[in-house]
KOLDOVO-828057 format. One record per atom (N, C-alpha, C, CB): x, y, z. Coordinates in steps of 0.2 Angstrom, whole numbers, plus 5000, padded with zeros to 4 digits. Glycine has a CB too. Layout:
BEGIN
XYZ
...
//
This chain:
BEGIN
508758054119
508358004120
508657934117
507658014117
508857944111
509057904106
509757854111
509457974099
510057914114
510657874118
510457804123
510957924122
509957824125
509557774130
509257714126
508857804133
509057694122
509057654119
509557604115
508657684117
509157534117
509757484115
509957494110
509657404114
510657464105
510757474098
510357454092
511157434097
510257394095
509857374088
508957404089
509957274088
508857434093
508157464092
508157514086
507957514099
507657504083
507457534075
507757604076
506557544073
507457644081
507557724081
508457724080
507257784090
509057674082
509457684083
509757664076
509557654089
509257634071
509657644068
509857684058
509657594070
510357654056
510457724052
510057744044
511257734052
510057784043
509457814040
509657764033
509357934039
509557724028
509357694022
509757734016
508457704022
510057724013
510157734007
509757724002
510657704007
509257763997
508657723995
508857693989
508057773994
509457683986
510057643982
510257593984
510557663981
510357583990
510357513994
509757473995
510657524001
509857413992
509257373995
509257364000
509157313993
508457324004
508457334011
508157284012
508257404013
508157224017
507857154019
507057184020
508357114027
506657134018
506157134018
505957154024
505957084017
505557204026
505157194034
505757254037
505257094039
506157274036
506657314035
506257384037
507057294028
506157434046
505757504043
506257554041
505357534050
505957594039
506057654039
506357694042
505857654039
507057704044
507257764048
507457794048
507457774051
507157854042
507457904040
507257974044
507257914033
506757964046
506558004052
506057964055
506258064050
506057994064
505657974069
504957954068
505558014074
504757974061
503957964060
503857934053
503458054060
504357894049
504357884045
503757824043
504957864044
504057794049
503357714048
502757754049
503457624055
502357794049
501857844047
501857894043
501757874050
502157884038
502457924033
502557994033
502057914029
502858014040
502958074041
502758114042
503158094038
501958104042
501458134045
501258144053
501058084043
501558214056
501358214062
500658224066
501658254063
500658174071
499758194074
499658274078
499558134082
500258294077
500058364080
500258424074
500358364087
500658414070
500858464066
500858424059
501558504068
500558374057
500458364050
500958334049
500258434045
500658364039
501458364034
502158414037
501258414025
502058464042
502458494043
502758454049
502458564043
503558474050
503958434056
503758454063
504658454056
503658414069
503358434073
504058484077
503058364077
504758504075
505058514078
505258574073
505358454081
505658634073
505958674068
506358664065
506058724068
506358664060
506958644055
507658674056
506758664047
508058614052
508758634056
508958684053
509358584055
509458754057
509458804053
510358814050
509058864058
510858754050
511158764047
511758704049
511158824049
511958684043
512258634043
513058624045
512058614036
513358554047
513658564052
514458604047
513658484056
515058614051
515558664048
515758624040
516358664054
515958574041
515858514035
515858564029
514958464035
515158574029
514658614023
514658674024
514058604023
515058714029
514858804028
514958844023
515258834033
515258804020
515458824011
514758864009
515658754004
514358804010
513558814005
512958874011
513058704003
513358854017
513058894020
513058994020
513158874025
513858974018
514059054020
514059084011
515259054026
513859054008
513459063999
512959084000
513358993994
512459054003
511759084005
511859144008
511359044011
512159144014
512259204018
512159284015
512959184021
512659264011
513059314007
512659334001
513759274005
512259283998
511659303992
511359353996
511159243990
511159334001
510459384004
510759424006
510059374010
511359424012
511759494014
511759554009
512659474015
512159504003
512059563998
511559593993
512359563995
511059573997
510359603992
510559593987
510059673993
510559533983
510459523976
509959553974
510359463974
510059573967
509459603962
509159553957
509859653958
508559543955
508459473950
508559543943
507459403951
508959493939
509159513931
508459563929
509259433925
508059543930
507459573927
507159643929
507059543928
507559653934
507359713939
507359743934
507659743944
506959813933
506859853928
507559913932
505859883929
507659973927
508259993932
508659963934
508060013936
508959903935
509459883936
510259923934
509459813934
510559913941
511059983942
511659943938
511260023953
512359973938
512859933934
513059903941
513459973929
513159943949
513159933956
513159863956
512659963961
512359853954
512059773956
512159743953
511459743957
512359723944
512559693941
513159673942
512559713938
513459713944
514359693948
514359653954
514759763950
513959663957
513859633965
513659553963
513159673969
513159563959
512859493958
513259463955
512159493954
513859463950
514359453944
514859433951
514559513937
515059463955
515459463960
515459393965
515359513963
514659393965
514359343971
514359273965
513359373976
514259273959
514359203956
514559183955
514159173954
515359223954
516059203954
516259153960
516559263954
515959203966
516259173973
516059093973
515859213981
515259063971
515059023968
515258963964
514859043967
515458993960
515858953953
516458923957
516159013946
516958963960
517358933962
517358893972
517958973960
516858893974
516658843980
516858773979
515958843980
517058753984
517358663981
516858633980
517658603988
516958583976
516358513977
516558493983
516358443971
515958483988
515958443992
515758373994
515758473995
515858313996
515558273995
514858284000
515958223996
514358213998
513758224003
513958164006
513058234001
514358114006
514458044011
513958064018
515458024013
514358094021
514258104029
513358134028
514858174033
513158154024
512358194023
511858124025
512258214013
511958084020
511558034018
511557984026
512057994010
511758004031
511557994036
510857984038
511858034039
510758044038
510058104041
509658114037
510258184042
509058124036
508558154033
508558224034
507958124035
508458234041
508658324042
509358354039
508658344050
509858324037
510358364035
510258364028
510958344036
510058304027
509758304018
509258364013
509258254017
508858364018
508458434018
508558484020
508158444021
508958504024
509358554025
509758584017
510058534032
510358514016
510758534010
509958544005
511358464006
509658514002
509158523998
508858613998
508658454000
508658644004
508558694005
508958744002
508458684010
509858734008
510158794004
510558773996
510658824010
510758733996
510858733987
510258743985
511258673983
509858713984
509158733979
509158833979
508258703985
509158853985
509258923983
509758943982
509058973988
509958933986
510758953980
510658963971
511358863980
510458893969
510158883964
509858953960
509758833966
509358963962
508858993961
509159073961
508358973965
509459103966
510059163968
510359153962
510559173974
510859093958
511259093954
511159103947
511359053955
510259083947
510059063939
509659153938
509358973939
509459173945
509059223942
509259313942
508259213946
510159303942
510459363941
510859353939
510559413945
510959293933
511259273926
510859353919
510759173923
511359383919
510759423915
510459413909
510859483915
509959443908
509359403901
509659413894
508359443901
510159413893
510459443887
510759353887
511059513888
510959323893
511059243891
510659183890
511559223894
510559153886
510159123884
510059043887
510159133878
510859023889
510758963891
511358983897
510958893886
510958963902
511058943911
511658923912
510558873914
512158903914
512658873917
512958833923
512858893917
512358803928
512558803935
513158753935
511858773939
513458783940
514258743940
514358683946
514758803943
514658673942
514858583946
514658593955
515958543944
515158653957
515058643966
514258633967
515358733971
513858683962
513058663964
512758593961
512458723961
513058603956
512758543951
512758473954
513058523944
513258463957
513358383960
512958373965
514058353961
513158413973
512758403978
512258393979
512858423980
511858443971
511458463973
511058403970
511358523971
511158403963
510858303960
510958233965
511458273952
511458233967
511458193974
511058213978
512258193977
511158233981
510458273986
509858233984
510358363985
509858263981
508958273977
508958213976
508758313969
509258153971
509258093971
508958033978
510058093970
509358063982
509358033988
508758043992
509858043990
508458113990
507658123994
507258113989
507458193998
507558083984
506958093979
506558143977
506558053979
506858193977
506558253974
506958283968
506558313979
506558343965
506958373958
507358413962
506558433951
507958443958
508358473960
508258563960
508958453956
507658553962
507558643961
506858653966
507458693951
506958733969
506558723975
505858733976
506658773980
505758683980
505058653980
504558683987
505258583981
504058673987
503558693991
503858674000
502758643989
504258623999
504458594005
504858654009
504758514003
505358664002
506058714002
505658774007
506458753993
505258824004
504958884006
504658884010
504558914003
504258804012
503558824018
503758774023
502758794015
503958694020
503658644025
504358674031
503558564021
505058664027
505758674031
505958734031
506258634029
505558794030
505858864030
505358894035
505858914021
505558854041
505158934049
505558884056
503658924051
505458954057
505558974064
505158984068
505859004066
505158984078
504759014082
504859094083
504858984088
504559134082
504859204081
504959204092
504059294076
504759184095
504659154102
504659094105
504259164105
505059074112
504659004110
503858994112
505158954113
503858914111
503058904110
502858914117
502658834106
502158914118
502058914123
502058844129
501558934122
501958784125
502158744128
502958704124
501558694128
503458674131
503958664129
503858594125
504358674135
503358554128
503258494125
502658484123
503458444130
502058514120
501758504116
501858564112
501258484116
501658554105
501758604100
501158614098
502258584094
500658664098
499758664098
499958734093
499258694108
499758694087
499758734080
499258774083
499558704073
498658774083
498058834085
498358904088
497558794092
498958864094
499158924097
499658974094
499458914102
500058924089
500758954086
500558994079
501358894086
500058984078
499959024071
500259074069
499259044069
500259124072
500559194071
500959194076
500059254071
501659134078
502359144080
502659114076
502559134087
502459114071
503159054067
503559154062
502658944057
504059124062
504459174055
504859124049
505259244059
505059164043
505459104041
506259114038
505059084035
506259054040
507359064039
507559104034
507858974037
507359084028
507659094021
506959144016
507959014018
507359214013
507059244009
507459274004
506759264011
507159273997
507459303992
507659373992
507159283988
506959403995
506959503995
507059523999
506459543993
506859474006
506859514013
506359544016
507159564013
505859544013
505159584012
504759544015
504959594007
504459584022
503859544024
503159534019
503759574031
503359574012
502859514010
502859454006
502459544008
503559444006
503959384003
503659314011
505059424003
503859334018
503959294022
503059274023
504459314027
502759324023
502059324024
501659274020
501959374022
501859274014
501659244006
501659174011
502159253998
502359144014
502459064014
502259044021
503259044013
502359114023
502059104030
500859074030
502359224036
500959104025
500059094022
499859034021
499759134016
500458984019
500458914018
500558884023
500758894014
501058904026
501158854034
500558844039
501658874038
500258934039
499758904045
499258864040
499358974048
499158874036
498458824032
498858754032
498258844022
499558714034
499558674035
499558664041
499958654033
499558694045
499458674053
498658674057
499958734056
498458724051
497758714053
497258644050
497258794051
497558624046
497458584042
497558504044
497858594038
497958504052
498058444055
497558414059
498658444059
496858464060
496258434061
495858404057
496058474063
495958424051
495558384046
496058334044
495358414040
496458304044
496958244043
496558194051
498158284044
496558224056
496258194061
495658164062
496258224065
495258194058
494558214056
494258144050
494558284052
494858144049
494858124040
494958034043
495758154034
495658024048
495657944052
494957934055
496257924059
494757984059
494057964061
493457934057
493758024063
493357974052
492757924047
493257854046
492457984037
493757864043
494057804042
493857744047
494757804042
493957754050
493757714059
493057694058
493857774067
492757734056
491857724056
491657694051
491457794055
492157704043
491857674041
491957604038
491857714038
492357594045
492657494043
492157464046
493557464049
491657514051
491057484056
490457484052
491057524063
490257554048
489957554045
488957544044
490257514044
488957544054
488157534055
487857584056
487957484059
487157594058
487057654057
487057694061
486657664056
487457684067
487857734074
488457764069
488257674082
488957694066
489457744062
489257804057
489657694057
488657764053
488457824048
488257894051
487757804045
487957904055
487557974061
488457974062
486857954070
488857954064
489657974069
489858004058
490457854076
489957984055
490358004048
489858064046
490457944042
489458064046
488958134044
489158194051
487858094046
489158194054
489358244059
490258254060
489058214067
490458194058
491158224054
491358254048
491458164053
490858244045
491058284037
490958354039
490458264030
490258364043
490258444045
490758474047
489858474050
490958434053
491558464055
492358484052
491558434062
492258434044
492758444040
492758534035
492658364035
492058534035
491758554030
492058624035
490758534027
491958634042
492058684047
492958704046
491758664055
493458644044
494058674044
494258674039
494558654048
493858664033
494158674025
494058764024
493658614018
493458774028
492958874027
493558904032
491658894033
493958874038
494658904042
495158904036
495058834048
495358864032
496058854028
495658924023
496358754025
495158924021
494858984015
495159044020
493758984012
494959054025
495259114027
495659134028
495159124030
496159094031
496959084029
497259094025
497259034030
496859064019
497359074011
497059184011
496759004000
496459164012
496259254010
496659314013
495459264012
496859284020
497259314024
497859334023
497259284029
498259294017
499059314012
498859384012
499159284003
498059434007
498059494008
498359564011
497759484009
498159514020
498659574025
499159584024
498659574032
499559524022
500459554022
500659554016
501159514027
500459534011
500859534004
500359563999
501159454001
500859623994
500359673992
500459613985
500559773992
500159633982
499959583975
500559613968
498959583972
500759693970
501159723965
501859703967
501059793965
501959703975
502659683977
502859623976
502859683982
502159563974
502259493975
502359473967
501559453980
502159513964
502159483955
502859523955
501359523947
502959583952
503559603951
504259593955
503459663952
504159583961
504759583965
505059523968
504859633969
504559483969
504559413974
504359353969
503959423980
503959363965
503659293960
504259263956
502959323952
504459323953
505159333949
505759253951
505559423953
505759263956
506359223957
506259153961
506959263961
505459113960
505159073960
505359033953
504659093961
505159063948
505059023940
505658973939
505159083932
505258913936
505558883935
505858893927
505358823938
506158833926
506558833917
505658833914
507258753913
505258793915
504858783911
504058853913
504758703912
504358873916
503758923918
504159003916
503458913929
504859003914
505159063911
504859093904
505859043909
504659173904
504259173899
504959193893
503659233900
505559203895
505959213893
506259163886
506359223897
506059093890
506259043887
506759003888
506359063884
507459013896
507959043894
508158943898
508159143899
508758893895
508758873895
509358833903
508758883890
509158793908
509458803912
510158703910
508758823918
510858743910
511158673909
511558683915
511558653902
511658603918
511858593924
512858543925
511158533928
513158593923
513658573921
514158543928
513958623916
514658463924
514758443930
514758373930
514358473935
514058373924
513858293926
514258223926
513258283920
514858253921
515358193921
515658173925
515958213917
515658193931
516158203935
515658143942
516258293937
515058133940
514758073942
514158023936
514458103949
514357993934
514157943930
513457923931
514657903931
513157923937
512657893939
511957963940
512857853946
512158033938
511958073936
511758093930
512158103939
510958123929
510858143923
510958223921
510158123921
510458243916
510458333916
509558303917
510758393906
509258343921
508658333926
508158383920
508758383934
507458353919
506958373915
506558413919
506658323912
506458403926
505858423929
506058483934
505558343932
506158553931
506258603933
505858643936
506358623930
505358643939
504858723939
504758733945
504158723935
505158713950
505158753955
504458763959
505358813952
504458803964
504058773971
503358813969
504358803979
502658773971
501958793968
501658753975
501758753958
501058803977
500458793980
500258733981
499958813977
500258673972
500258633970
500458583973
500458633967
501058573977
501158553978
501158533986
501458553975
500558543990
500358553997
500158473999
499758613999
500358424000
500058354003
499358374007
500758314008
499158424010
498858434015
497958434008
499358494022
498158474004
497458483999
497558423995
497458563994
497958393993
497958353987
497658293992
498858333983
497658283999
497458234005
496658244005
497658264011
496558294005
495758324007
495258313999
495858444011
495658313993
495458303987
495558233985
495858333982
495858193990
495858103988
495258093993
496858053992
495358093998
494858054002
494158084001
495158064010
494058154000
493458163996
493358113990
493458223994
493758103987
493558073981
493558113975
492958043982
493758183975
493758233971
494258213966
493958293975
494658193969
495458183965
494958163960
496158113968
494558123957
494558073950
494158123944
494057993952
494158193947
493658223943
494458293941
492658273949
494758303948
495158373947
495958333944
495158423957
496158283947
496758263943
496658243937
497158213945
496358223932
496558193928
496658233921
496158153929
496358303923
496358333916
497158393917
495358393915
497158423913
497858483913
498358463915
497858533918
498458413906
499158383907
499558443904
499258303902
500158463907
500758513905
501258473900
501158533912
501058453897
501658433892
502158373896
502258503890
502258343899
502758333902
502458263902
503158373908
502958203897
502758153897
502958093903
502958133890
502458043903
502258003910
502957973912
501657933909
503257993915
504057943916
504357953923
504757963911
504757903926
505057903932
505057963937
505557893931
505258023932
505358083936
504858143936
505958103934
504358123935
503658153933
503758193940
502958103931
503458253935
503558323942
503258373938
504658363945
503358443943
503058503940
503358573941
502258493942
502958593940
503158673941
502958713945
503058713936
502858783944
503058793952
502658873952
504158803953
502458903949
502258983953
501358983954
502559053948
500958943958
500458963961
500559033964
500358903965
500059053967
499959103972
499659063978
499559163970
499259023978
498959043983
499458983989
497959033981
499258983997
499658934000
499158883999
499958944007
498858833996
498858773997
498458743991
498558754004
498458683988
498158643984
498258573987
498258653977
498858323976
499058253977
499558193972
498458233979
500158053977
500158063969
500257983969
500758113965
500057983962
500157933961
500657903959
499857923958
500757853958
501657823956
501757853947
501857713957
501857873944
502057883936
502357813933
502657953935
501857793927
502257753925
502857743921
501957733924
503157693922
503857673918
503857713911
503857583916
504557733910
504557793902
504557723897
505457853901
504357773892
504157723886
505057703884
503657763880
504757633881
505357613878
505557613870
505457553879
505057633867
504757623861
505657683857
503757673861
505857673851
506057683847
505757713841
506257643846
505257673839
505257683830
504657743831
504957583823
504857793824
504757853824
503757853824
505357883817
503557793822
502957803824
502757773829
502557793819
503157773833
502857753841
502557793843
503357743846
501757783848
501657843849
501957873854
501157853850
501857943855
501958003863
501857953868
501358073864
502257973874
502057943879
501657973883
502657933882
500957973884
500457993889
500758073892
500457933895
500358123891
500358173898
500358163905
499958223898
500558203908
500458183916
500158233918
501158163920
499358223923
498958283923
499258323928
498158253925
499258383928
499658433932
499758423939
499258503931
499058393943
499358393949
499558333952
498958413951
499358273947
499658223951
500458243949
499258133948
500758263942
501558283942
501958313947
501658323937
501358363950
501558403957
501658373965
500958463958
501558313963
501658243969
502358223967
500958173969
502658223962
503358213964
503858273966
503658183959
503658343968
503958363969
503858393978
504058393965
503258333980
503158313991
503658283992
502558253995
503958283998
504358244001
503958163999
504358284008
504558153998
504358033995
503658014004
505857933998
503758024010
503658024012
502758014013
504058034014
502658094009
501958124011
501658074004
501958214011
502158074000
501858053991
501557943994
503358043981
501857934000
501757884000
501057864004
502357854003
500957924010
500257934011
499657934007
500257984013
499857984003
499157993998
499157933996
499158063991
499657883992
499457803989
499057783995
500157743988
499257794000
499057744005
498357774006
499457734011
498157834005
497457854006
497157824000
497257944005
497457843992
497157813986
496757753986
497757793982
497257703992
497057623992
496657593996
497557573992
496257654000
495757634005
495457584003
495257684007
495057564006
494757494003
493957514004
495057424009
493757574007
493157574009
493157664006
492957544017
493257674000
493357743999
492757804003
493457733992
492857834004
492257874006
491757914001
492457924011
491657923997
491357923991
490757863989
491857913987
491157813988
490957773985
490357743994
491657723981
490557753999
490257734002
489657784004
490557714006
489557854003
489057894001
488657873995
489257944001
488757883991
488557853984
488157793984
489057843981
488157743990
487857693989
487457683994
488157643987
487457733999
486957754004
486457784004
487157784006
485857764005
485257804006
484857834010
484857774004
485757864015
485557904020
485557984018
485957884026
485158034018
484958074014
485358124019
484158074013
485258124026
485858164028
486658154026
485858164034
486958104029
487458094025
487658124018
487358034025
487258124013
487458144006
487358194008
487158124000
487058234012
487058304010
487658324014
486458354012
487858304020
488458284025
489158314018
488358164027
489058244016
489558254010
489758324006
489358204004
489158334004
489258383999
489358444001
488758383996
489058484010
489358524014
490058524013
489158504019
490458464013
491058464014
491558484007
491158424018
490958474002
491458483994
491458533994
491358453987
490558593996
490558643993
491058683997
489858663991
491358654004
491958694005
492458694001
492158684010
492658633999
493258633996
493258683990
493358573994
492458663989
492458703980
492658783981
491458713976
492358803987
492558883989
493058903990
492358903994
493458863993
494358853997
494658873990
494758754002
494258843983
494458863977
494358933974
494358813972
493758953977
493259003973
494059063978
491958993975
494159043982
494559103985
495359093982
494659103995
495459053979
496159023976
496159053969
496158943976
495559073966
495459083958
495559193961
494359023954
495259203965
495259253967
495859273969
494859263971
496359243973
496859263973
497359273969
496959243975
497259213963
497659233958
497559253954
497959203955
496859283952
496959353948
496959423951
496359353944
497159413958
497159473961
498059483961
496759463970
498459443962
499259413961
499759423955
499259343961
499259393950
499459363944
499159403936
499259293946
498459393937
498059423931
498159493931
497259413931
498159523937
497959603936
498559633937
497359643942
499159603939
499759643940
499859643932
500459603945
499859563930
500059553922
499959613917
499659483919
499259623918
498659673913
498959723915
497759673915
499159763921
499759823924
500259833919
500159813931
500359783921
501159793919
501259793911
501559723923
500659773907
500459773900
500259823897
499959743899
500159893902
499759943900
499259943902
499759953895
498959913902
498159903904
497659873900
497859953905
498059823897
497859773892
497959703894
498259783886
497759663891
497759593892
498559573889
497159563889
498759533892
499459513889
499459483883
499859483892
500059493881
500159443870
500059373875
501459443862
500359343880
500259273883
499759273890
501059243884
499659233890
499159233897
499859223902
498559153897
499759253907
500359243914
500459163915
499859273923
501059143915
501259073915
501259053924
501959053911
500959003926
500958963932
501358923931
500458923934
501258883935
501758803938
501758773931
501358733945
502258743930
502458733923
502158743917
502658663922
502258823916
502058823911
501358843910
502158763908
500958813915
500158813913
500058913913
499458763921
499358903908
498858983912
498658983919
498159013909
498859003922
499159013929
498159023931
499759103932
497759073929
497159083932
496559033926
496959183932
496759023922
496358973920
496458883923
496458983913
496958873924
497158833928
496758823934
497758853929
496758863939
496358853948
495658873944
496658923956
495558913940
494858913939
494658853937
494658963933
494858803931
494858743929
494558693937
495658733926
495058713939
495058643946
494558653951
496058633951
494258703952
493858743956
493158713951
494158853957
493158723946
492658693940
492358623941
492958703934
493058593941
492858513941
492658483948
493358453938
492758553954
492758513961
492058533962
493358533967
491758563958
490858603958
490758533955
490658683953
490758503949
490858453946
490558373953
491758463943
491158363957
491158323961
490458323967
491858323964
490158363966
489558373973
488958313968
489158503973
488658303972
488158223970
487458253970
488258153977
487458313971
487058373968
487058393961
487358423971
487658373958
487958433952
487358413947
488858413948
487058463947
486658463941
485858453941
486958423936
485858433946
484958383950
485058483953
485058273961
485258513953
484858563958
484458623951
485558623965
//
């Protein structure tokens, strides 16, 4: 299609360096859907098309590294019983690693889809690399062939350098067939024909787990639809609008009680003993390690305009654009973000961590790091857990939620000052889904997380609570956010 078009037509031209300045008025063309922030009308936050599955000869280096991780059924260091067999193998496979070229990414920085692509497979790479290091060493070593591409990479999509919700769910599937239509893609239909490219164990209840997110992002693109509709209504505002936004919220309230069943539905393919022991494992980021175990990214000299990266923890629930959406435009956000800061002071690269269970849970820009010196300066602010988990969306999606943020006619605030009695109840139908979509989220992760932990303890409670996405207590955490979204009902407490 691309070829048909004149030169200087926008689609034609080439994708932004986000280092380069760019003339005012200047779109977007990093992808076909950018000047909509990537947001597809028919498949959401996810791509309306499958992700690429393998980058061009250029790079087969990083490809045929992946390959070979999985070929060889790596073992994560922690395996109980680990054979001297898989120690050797795994010691074998990160040699092959260690000495891989640096490659440059010049030719990358083209494409958004190849960018993501690389982001995908070095990110695992990564994570293969870091987690059959065995636990006897205390500091990490990733080697320059990953280190650089991979910080460049990341740089350039603005993401952390380790794998993210996007990595596992949004760009890791396939059509196990193709779809039923050649030219529309009808998420409804394709729920149970997607599979996914890349897995650590092999295990369908490994692909299942991420596959339990994607459909809740595809079922999810009705309420994104749902969601421009009251928008539309509520610019008008009279009392046809009100009756048309009241019959919308039900019908929100109807696919938020869809996405609860979807999350509940992980159940059928992923057992909760295989998913904590053998699959959770090689998620963790540096800051969610109960080990401790320190991750350094050697290499950095070798480009000047790279740092050693603070914001580690790897891919979390948290990080779903499609709930942190449904939590803004409710208006929820202002009750559920703002508490469960993780340590991680307010600065440029504010991010988060990574091992939720369930598939789904938005961001605001983080402000400028402190400049302060003198020793009684104070701390620099915490950054509340989930708005930190919005820097690790794709930039595109992170730019929507602002753009929900800045409605001008928030929907909240336009219930609230309404004294239409359906309506508010309207509303509140649709939180106490959300509140539910949590009450099954809190359920899952102590079905995942708490009770394998307490297992695996003897049958005790652990010396530490099970660590989540950076760092946090994984089930006090969704219990927490599930709490304040009960909180958000315009009910709370009148009943």
């Amino acid at each position: 299609m691309l070829n048909t078009l004149p030169p200087n037509h926008f689609l034609n031209l080439p994708r932004p360096d986000v280092f380069e300045p760019t003339l005012a008025g200047t779109p977007d063309t990093s992808t076909l859907a950018a000047h909509d922030f990537d947001v597809d009308t028919r498949t959401g936050f996810m791509p309306p098309h499958p992700p690429l599955t393998r980058l061009p000869s250029a790079w087969e280096p990083w490809e045929a590294a992946l390959d070979d991780a999985i070929d060889s059924k790596l073992q994560h260091a922690d395996k109980p019983g680990l054979s001297d067999a898989e120690k050797a193998e795994s010691e074998r496979w990160r040699k092959s690693v260690e000495e891989l070229p640096i490659l440059p990414i010049t030719e990358l920085k083209s494409s958004e889809i190849l960018l993501r692509r690389t982001h995908h497979v070095l990110s695992w790479v990564m994570h293969f690399y870091i987690h059959t290091v065995p636990m006897s060493v205390r500091d990490i070593h990733i080697p320059p062939p990953i280190t650089l591409p991979l910080l460049q990479v990341s740089a350039q999509l603005q993401l952390p350098p380790v794998c993210t919700y996007s990595d596992d769910v949004l760009y890791n599937w396939a059509f196990k067939a193709p779809p039923a239509s050649k030219n529309l893609f009808s998420p409804k239909h394709e729920l149970n024909n997607l599979r996914c490219l890349t897995l650590f164990t092999g295990t369908r209840d490994e692909e299942e787990f991420y596959l339990s997110s994607a459909r809740i992002e595809l079922r999810g693109v009705e309420a994104l639809s749902i969601m421009r509709s009251i928008m539309d209504e509520a610019f008008v505002g009279d009392s046809i609008a009100i009756r048309r936004i009241t019959a919308y919220l039900k019908a929100l309230a109807n696919v938020i009680r869809d996405l609860q069943v979807l999350l509940g539905s992980v159940r059928q393919g992923c057992d909760p003993d295989v998913f904590y022991n053998v699959i959770r494992p090689w998620f963790k980021g540096e800051d969610s390690d109960p080990s401790g175990r320190k991750w350094h990214f050697d290499g950095l000299e070798l480009d000047p305009t790279l740092e050693q990266p603070t914001e580690l923890s790897g891919p979390s629930a948290g990080q779903s654009s499609l709930i942190h959406a449904l939590d803004v435009f409710l208006g929820v956000d202002q009750v559920t973000h703002t508490n469960f800061a993780v340590g991680r002071p307010k600065t440029d690269a504010s991010s988060s961590s990574s091992n939720d269970t369930s598939p789904a849970h938005s961001v605001a820009p983080p402000s400028a790091p402190s400049t302060a010196t003198a020793p009684s300066a104070p701390a620099p602010p915490k950054v509340p857990f989930l708005t930190r988990m919005q820097s690790y969306m794709p930039r595109h999606h992170r730019a929507f939620l602002r753009h929900l943020q800045a409605n001008p006619r928030p929907l909240r605030k336009l219930v609230e000052q309404s004294e239409d009695a359906a309506l508010r109840e309207a509303y509140d139908i649709a939180v106490t889904a959300l509140k539910q979509f949590r009450d099954e989220h809190v359920r899952i992760v102590a079905l995942y997380i708490l009770i394998p932990s307490r297992r695996a303890s003897g049958g005790q409670p652990a010396k530490d609570a099970p660590k989540g996405t950076g760092g946090t207590d994984a089930y006090q955490f969704v219990k927490g956010v599930r709490d304040q979204t009960a909180r958000a009902l315009l009910t709370h407490g009148k009943q």
